[in-house]
C-alpha positions in Angstrom: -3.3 -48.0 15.1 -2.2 -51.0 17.2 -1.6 -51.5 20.4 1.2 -49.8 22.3 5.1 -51.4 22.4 6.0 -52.6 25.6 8.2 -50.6 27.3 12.2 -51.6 27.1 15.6 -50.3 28.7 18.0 -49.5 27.4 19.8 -52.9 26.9 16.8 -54.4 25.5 15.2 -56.4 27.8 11.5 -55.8 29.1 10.8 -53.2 32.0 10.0 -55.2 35.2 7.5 -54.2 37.9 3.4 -53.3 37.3 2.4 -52.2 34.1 0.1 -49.1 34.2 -3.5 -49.4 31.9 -2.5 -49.1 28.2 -4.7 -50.8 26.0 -8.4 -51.3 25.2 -7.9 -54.6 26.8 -7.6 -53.3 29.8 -10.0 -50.5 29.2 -12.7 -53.7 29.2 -11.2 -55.0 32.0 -11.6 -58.6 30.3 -11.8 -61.2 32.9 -10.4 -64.9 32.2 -11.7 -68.4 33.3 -10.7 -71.3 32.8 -12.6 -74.4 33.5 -12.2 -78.5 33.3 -14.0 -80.8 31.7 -16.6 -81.0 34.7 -17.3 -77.2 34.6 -14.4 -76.6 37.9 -12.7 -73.3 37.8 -8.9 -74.4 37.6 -7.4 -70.9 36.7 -9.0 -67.4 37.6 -8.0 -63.7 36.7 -7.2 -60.6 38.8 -9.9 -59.3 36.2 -12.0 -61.9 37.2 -12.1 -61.2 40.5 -12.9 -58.2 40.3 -15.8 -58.7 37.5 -17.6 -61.0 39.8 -16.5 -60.2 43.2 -15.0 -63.6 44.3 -11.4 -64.1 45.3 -9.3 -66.8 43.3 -9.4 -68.6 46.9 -12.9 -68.3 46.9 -13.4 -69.5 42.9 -11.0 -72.1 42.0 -12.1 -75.8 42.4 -16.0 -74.5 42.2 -18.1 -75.0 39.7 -19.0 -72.0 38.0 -22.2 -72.4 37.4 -23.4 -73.2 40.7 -20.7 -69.7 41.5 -21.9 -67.1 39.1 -25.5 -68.6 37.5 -28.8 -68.4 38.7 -30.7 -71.7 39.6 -32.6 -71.2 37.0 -30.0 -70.9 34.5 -28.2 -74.2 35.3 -29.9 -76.2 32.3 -29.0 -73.4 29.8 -25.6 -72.9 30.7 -24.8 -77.0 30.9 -26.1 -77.4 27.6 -23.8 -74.2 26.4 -21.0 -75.8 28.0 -21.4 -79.4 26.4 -21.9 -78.1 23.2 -18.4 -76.1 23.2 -16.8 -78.8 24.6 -17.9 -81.6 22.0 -17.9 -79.1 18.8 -14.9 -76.8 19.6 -17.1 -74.1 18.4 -16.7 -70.7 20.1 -20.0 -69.5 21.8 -20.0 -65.7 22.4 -22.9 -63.5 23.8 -24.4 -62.2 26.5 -25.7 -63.7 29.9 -26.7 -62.2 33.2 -24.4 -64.0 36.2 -24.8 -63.6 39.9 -22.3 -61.1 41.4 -21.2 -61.6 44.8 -22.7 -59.6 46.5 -26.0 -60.4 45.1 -27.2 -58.5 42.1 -27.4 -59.8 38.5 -25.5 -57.9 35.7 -25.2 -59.4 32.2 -22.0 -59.9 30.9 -20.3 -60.5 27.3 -18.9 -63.8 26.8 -17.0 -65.4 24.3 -16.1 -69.5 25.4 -14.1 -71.3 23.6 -12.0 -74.9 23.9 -8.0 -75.0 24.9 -6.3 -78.1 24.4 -2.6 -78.7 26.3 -0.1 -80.8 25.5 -1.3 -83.6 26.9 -4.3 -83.6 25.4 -7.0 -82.4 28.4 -9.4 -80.3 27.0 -10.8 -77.2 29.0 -12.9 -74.3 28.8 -11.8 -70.7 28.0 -14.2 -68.0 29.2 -13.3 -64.4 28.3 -15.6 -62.0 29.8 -16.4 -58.0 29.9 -18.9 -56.0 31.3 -21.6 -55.7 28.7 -22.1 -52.4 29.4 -18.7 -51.9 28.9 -18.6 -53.4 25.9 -21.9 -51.4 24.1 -20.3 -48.3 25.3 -17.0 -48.4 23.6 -19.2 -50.0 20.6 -20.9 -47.0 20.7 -18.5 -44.9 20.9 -16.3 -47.0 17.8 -19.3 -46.6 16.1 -19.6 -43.0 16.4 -16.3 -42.4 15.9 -16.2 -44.5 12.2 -19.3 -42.6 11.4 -18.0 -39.3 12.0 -14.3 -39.9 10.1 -16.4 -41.2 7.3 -19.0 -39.0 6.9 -17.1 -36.3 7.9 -16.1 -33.1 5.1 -12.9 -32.5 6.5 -10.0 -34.9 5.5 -8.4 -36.7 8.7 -5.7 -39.0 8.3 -3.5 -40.4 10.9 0.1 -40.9 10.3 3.0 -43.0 12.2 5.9 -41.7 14.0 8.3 -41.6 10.6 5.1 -39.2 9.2 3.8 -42.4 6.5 -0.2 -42.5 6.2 -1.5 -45.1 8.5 -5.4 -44.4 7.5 -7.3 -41.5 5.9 -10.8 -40.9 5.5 -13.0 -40.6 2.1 -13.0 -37.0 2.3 -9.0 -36.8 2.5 -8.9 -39.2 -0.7 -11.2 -37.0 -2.6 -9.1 -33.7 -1.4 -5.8 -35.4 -2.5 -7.5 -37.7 -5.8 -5.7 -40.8 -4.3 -7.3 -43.6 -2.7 -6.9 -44.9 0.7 -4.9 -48.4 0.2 -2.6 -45.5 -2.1 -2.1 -43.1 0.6 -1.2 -46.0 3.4 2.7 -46.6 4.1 3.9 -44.1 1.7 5.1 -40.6 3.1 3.7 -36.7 2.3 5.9 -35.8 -0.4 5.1 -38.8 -2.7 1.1 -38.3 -2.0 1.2 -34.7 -2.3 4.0 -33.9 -4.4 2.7 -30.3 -5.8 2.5 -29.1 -2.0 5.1 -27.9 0.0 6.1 -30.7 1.7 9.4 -30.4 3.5 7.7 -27.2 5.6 4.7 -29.4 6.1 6.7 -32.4 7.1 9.0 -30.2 9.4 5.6 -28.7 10.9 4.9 -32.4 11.7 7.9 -33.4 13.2 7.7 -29.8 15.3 3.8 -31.3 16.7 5.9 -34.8 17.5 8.7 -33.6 19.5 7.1 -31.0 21.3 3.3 -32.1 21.7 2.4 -28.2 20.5 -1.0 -28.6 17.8 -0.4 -26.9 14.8 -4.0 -25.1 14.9 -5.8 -23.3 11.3 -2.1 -23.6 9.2 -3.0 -21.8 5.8 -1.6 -24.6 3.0 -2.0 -23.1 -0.8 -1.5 -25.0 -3.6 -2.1 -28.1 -5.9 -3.2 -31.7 -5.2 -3.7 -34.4 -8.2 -7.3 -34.2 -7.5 -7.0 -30.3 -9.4 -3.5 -30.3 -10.8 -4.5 -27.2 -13.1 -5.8 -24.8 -10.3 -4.8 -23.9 -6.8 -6.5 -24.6 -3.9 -6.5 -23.5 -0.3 -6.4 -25.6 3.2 -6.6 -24.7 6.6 -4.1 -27.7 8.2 -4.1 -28.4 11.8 -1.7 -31.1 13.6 -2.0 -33.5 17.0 0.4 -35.5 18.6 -1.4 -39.2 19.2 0.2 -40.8 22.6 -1.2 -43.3 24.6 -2.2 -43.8 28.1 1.8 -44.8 28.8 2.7 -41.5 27.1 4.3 -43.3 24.5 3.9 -41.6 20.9 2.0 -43.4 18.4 2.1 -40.5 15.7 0.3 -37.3 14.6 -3.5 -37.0 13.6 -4.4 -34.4 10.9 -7.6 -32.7 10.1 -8.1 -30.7 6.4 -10.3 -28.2 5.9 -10.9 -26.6 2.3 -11.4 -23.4 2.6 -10.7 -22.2 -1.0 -13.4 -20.1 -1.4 -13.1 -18.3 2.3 -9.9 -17.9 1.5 -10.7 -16.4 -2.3 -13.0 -14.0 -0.8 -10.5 -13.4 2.2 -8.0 -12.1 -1.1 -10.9 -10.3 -3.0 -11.9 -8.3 0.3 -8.1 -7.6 0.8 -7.7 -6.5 -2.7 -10.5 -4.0 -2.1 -8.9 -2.7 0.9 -5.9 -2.1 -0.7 -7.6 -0.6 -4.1 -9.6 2.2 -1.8 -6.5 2.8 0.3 -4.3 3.3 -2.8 -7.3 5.7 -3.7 -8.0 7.6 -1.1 -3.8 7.8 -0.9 -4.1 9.3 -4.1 -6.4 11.7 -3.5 -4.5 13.1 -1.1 -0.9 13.0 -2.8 -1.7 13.7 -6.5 -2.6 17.4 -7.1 -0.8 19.2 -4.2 0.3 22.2 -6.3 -0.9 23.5 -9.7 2.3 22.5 -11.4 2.6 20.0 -14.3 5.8 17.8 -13.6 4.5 17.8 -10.1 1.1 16.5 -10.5 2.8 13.8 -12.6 5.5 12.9 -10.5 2.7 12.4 -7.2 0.5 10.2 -10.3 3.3 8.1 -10.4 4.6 7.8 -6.6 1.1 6.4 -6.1 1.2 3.6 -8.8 4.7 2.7 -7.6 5.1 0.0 -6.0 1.1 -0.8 -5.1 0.0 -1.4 -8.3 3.8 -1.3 -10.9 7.4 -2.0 -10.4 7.8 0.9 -12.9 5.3 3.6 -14.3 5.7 6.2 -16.5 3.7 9.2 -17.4 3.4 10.6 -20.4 1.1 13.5 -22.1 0.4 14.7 -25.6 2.9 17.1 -26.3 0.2 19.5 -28.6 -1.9 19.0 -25.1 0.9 20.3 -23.4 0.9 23.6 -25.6 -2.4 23.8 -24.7 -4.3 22.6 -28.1 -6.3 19.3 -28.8 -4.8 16.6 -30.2 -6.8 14.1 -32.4 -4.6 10.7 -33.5 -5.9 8.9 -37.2 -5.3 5.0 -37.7 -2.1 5.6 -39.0 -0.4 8.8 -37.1 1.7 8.6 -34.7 2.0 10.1 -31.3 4.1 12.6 -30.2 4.1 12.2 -26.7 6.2 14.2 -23.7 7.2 12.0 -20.6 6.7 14.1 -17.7 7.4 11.3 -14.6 9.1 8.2 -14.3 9.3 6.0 -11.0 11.0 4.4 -9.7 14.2 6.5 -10.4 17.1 3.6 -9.6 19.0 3.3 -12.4 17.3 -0.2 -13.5 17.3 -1.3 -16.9 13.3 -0.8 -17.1 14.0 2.8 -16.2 16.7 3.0 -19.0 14.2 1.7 -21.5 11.4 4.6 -20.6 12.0 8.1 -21.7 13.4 10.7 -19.7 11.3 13.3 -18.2 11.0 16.0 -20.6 11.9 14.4 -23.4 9.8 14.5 -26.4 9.6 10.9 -28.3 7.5 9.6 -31.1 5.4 6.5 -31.1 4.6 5.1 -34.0 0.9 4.1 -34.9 1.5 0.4 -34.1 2.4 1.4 -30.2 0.9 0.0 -27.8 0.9 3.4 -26.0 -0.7 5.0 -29.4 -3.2 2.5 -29.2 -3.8 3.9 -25.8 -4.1 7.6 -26.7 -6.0 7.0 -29.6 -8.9 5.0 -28.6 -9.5 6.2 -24.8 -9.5 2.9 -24.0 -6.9 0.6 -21.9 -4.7 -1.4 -23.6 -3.6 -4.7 -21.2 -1.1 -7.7 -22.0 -1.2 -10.3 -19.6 1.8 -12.0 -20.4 4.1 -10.1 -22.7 6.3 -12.7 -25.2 8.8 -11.8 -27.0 6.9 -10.4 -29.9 5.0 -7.6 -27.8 8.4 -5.9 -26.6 8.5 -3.7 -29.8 5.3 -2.5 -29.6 5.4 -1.2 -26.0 9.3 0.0 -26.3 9.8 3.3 -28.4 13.3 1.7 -29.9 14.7 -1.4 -30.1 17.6 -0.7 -28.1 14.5 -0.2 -25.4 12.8 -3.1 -25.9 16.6 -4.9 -25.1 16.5 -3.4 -22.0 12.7 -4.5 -21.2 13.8 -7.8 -22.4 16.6 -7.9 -19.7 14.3 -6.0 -17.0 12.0 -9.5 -16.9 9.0 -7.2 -18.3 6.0 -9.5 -18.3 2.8 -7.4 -17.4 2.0 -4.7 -19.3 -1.0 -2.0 -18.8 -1.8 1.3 -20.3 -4.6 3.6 -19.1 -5.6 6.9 -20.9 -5.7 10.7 -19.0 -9.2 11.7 -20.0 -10.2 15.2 -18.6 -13.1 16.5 -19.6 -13.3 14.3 -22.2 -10.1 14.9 -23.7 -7.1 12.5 -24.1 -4.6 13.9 -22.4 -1.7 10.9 -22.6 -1.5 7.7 -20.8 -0.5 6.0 -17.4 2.0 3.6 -18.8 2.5 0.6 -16.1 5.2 -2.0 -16.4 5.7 -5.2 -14.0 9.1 -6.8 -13.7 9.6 -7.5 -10.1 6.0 -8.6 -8.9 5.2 -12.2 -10.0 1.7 -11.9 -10.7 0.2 -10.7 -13.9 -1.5 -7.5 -14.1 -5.7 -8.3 -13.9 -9.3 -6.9 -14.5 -9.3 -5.4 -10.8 -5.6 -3.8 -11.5 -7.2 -1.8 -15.0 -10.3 -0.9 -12.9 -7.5 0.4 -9.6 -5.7 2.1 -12.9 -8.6 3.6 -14.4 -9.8 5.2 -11.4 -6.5 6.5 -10.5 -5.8 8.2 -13.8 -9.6 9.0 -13.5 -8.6 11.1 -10.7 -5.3 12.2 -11.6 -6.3 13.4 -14.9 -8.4 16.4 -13.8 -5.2 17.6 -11.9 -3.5 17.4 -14.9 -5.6 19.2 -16.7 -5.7 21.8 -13.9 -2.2 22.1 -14.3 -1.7 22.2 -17.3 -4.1 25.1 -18.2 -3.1 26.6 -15.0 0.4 26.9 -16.8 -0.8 28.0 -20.0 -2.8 30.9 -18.5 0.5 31.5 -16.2 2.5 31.5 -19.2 0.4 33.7 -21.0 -0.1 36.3 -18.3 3.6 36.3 -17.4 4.4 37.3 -21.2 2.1 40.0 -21.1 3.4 41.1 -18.0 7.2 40.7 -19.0 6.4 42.8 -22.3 4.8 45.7 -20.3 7.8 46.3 -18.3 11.1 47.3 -19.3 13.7 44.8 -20.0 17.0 46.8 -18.8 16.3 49.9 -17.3 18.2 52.4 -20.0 21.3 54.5 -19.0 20.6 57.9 -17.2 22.5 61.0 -16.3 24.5 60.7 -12.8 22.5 57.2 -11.5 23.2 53.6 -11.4 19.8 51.3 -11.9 19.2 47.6 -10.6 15.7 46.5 -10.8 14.5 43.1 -10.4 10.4 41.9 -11.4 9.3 38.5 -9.5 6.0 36.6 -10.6 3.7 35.7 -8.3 3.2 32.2 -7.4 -0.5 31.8 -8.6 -1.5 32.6 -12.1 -4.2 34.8 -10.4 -2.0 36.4 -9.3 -0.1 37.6 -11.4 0.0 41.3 -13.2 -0.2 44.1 -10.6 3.3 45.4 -9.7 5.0 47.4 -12.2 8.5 49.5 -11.8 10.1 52.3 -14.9 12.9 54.5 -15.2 12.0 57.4 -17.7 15.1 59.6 -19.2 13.6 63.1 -19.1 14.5 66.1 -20.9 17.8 68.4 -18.7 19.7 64.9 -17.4 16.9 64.2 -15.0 15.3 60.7 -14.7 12.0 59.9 -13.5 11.5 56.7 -11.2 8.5 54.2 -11.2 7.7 52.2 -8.7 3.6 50.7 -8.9 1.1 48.3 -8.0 -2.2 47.9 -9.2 -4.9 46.4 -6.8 -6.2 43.0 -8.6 -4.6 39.9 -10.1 -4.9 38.5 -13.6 -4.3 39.2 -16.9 -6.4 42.5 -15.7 -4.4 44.0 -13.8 -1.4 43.6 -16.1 -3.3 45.3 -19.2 -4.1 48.0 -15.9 -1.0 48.4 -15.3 0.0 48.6 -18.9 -2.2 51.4 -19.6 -1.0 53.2 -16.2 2.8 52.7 -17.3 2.5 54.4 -20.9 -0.1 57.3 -19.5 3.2 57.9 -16.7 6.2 57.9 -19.3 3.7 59.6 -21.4 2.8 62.6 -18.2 6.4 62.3 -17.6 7.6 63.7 -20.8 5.6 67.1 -20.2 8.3 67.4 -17.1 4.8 67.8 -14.6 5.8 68.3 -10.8 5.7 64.8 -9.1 2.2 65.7 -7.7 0.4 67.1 -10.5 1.3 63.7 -12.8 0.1 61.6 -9.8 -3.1 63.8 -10.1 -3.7 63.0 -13.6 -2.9 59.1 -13.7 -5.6 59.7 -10.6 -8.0 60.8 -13.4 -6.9 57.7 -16.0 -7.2 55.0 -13.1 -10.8 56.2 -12.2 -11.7 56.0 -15.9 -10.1 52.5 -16.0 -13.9 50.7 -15.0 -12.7 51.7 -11.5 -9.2 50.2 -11.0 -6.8 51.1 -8.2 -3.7 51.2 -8.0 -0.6 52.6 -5.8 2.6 54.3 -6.9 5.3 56.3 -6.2 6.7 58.8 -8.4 10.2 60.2 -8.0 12.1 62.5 -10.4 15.8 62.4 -10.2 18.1 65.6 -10.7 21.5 65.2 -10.7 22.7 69.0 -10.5 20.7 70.2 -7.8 21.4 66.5 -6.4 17.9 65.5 -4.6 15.0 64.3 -5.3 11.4 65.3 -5.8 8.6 62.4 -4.5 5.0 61.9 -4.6 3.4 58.9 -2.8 -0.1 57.6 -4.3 -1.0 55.0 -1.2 2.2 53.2 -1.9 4.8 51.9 1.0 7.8 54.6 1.6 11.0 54.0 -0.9 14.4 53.6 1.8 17.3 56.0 1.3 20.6 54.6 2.2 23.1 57.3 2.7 27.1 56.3 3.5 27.8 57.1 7.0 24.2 57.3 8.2 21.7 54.6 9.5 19.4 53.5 6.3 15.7 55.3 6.6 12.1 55.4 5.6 11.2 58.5 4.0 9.1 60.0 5.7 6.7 61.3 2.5 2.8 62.0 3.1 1.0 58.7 2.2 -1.6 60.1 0.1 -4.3 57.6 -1.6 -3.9 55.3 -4.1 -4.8 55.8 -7.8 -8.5 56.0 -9.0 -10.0 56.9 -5.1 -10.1 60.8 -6.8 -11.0 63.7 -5.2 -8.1 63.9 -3.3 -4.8 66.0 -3.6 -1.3 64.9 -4.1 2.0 66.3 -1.9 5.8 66.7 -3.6 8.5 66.8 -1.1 12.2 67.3 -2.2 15.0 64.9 -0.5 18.6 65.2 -0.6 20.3 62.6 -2.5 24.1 63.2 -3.0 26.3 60.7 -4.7 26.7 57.1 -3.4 23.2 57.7 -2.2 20.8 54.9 -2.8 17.1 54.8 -2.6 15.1 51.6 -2.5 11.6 51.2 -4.2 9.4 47.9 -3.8 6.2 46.7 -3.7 4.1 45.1 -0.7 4.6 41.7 -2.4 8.7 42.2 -0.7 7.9 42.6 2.1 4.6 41.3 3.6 4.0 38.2 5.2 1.0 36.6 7.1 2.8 36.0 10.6 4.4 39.3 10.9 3.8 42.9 11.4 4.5 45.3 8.4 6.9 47.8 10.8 8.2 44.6 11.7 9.1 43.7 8.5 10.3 47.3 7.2 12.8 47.1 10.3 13.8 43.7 8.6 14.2 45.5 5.2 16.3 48.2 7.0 18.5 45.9 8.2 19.3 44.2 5.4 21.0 47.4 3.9 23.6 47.8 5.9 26.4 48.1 3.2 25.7 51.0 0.3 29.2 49.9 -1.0 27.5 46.7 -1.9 26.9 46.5 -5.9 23.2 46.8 -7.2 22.5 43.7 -8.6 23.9 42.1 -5.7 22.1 44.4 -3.2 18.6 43.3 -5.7 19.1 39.0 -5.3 19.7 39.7 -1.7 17.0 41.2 -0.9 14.5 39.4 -2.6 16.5 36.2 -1.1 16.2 37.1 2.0 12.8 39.2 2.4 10.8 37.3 -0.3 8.8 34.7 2.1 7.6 31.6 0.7 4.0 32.2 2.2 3.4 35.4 0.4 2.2 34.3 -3.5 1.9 38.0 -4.5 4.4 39.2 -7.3 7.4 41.6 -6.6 9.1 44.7 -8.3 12.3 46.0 -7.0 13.7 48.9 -8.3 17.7 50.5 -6.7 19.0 53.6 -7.7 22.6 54.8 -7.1 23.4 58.7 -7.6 26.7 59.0 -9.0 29.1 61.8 -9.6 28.7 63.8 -12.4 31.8 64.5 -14.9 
């Protein structure tokens, strides 16, 4: 760094008029003296003046020693003086001299001899405080020590942003040596950086004075072309005391390994958020294409720009599935995200398609060994072992697939399928911490699975039974119309209590069913089974209404103490009513044309299996066009409502008994059916109807 330009206009020429203090020079205040042959002062400086304390009037034509030496002195500072004016040789040191006012300081010298034109010789004296002097030494000094021995690289750089000096730890930083950094700009000594935003941050610091302060820079230098490395960059405008700029200063800090364990501690972060996200997205309901949809809205996009989940299709059915070296999988894809039409989403099967992987598949490999199967980089000869077709490992091709990771679903140690992760979009290759983030999501996730899926076997399985205990079409009967309608309950607990029948009996009459047994579970279906064949059985002997509610009492109480509630109605067209007995069971409606619909009013009774307790038969009226409406609870109750609330509702709702059965059944459970209430339903609509 040199001294400062002089200041110019605009023409050119040189600014007249006092100069403020710009340079060390005058930092020193150097004073000069010039003296004859004979030691006389013939010239004396401003500086000088005010070093020593005597006016130029006051100096010139003295001699200097007799001026500024003590008396004692004299014989020293002749001999000085001779000697530099017979050898030429330059003298410097230092030398106390008598101030003005009195007092001694010592002051730096350097004397040297001037020769003019003429050929006079003369004495130059240049001299400085010496306190002065040692204290910018010192400071010099300190500075040098502290850009050399300093870790952090500093370099200075001139107005056009070329190296002007750097210290040793900047040339070990970039590998280049100082005379190689000097005159030559950023992006030819760090080429592997990027330099046109660092330069433009530069030239940013130089026309507005703003520091750059703590400026992350990531990359490469020649001093570790293989690996990247990390820099906290801050940036100073240099100006000097006449504001002029002489360029910016930069200080280097590496901070690689703060900044590695910065990443690594923002990594974890982001692997517990994405679990703890999981563990409250994935396993919301008990169903199967659910749970797997939530598993892959998780992975998508924090840890794969596609993911695909995919089970064992025997584990679906509900049996174990055990893979040899050499069979293949037959998998079903349940989930597939992101669902945009990309070619990567193309190339993965279809939820609910069932595909087979042959034993060389990477996703085989998965299912077969328990373990994760990861490809850092996939080339071109991995595509057909992760795509189920060729025509699918095109379309992988054309996605930019170049991560691949697949992580078993182990419940209870059982291999359920695989979480099948693709990246096409994010850069970076999939890692050890992304198969440990994996893992421990499909840790997770598999247990929900497996909830679900047996959850839908046992659902299955109970709504068979309960489908094969009831009657498929109600059959045709003398002088009624039937509609009936059986909804499962939402919960495979809960399914199996409510039955309905309609029962020909002997004469034209028909007996109407209508039950619920108390419980949930396959249980209460195979009660309600037995209850429905003892009733058509009861039924056939033509019993009054209450006398066959009496004996089903009896069965109930002998069915390890079940309980149940029904209504039993029997039908007869010629005298054209009905005969009722209630069991505990909600009143049917009748609907009669003309007239407001109703809730019979029947004696409640108790339900099935209390015993001990007598039954009441009471005969209603029910002419043709007629309608009466059985149900169960599961129609009508709700947890925010009252149950008279919600028979008014009911009520309501059949306000047209021109309106056809099956149309009358969807709209009621449509409408009356609330989506809080898990409990199943049975419906059951009968129509009298003229006879011939």
């Amino acid at each position: 760094m040199g001294a400062a330009e002089a200041p110019v206009t605009q023409g050119g020429e040189p600014v007249r008029g006092p100069v403020r203090p710009g340079g060390l020079l005058d930092v020193l205040g150097v004073a000069s003296v010039v003296l004859d042959t004979d030691g006389r002062i013939v010239l004396w400086s401003p500086q000088a003046e005010e070093l020593f304390g005597y006016s130029a009037g006051e100096a010139l034509g003295q001699y200097a020693a007799r001026l500024m030496v003590h008396e004692r002195h004299f014989e020293l500072v002749g001999r000085l003086f001779a000697d530099v004016m017979r050898t030429g040789q330059s003298w410097a040191g230092g030398f106390p001299v008598r101030h003005k006012d009195g007092s001694t300081r010592v002051v730096e010298f350097r004397n040297m001899r001037l020769l003019d034109d003429r050929g006079d010789v003369y004495a130059l004296g240049l001299a400085a405080d010496q306190s002065t002097v040692r204290r910018l030494e010192q400071d010099v000094a300190l500075s040098e020590r502290v850009v050399k021995q300093s870790p952090s690289g500093l370099a200075v750089l001139d107005p056009q942003l070329r190296f002007v000096s750097v210290n040793p730890a900047l040339e070990r930083i970039n590998g280049l040596s100082a005379t190689e950094h000097v005159g030559r700009p950023l992006h030819e000594v760090v080429p592997l950086l990027e330099t046109d935003v660092l330069e433009a941050e530069a030239r940013r610091v130089l026309d507005t004075g703003v520091p750059l302060i703590d400026r992350l820079v990531v990359g490469r230098t020649a001093a570790d072309p293989e690996e990247d490395h990390s820099w906290s960059l801050s940036l100073y405008r240099l100006d000097d005391a006449l504001g002029n700029v002489l360029g910016v200063a930069a200080s280097i800090v590496d901070i690689t390994e703060q900044h590695r364990a910065s990443l690594e501690a923002e990594a974890a972060r982001r692997r517990l958020a994405v679990i703890a996200d999981a563990s409250a997205r994935i396993g919301t309901t008990l169903e199967l294409d659910r749970t797997a949809c939530e598993l892959a809205d998780v992975a998508v996009p924090e840890l794969a720009d596609v993911a695909a989940v995919d089970l064992l299709d025997p584990v679906v059915e509900g049996r174990r599935s055990t893979l040899g070296p050499a069979e293949p999988a037959v998998i079903r894809a349940l989930a597939v995200r992101p669902q945009d039409g990309s070619d990567a989403l193309r190339a993965a099967d279809r939820p609910g398609r069932i595909a087979t992987y042959g034993p060389d598949r990477l996703v085989t490999e998965c299912v077969r060994s328990g373990e994760a199967v990861l490809v850092r980089q996939v080339k071109d000869e991995d595509l057909p072992r992760i795509a189920r077709s060729p025509e699918a490992a095109a379309l992988l091709a054309r996605a930019g697939l170049h991560s691949y990771l697949a992580v078993p679903l182990i419940a209870r140690g059982e291999v359920l399928g695989a979480l099948d992760l693709k990246r096409t979009r994010n850069p970076a290759p999939f890692d050890e911490d992304d198969v440990l983030l994996a893992r421990e999501l499909a840790a997770r996730a598999a247990v929900q699975i497996d909830n679900a899926r047996w959850y839908q076997n046992a659902r299955n399985t109970a709504l068979t039974l309960q489908r094969s205990l009831l009657p498929s079409h109600p059959p045709v009967t003398t002088g009624l119309e039937v509609a009936s309608r059986y909804q499962p309950a939402g919960a495979t607990s809960e399914v199996g209590g409510d039955w309905f029948d309609v029962i020909p009996l002997e004469g034209g009459k028909t007996a109407l069913v209508v039950g619920d047994v108390m419980g949930s579970g396959i249980s209460a279906a195979a009660t309600m089974g037995r209850l429905r064949t003892a009733t058509t059985t009861l039924a056939a002997l033509d019993l009054d209404p209450a006398m066959l509610l009496e004996h089903l009492d009896s069965t109930t109480s002998a069915l390890d103490h079940s309980i149940a509630t029904c209504v039993y109605a029997v039908h007869d067209p010629h005298l054209r009513q009905c005969r009722i007995a209630n069991a505990g069971h909600l009143p049917p409606a009748r609907v009669r044309p003309g007239r407001p619909p109703e809730l019979l009013d029947l004696p409640t009774g108790v339900p099935l299996g209390v015993g001990g307790v007598g039954f009441s038969t009471v005969a209603v009226d029910f002419e043709p066009g007629d309608e009466l409406v059985f149900y169960t609870d599961g129609l009508v109750e709700t947890r925010r409502h009252s149950l008279d609330e919600r028979l008014d509702f009911l009520l309501s709702l059949l306000d047209d008994p021109a309106r056809p059965l099956e149309e009358t059944c969807d709209f009621l459970l449509r409408t009356l059916h609330h989506p809080d209430n898990h409990d199943d339903v049975a419906l059951l609509i009968a129509r009298a109807q003229q006879l011939p």
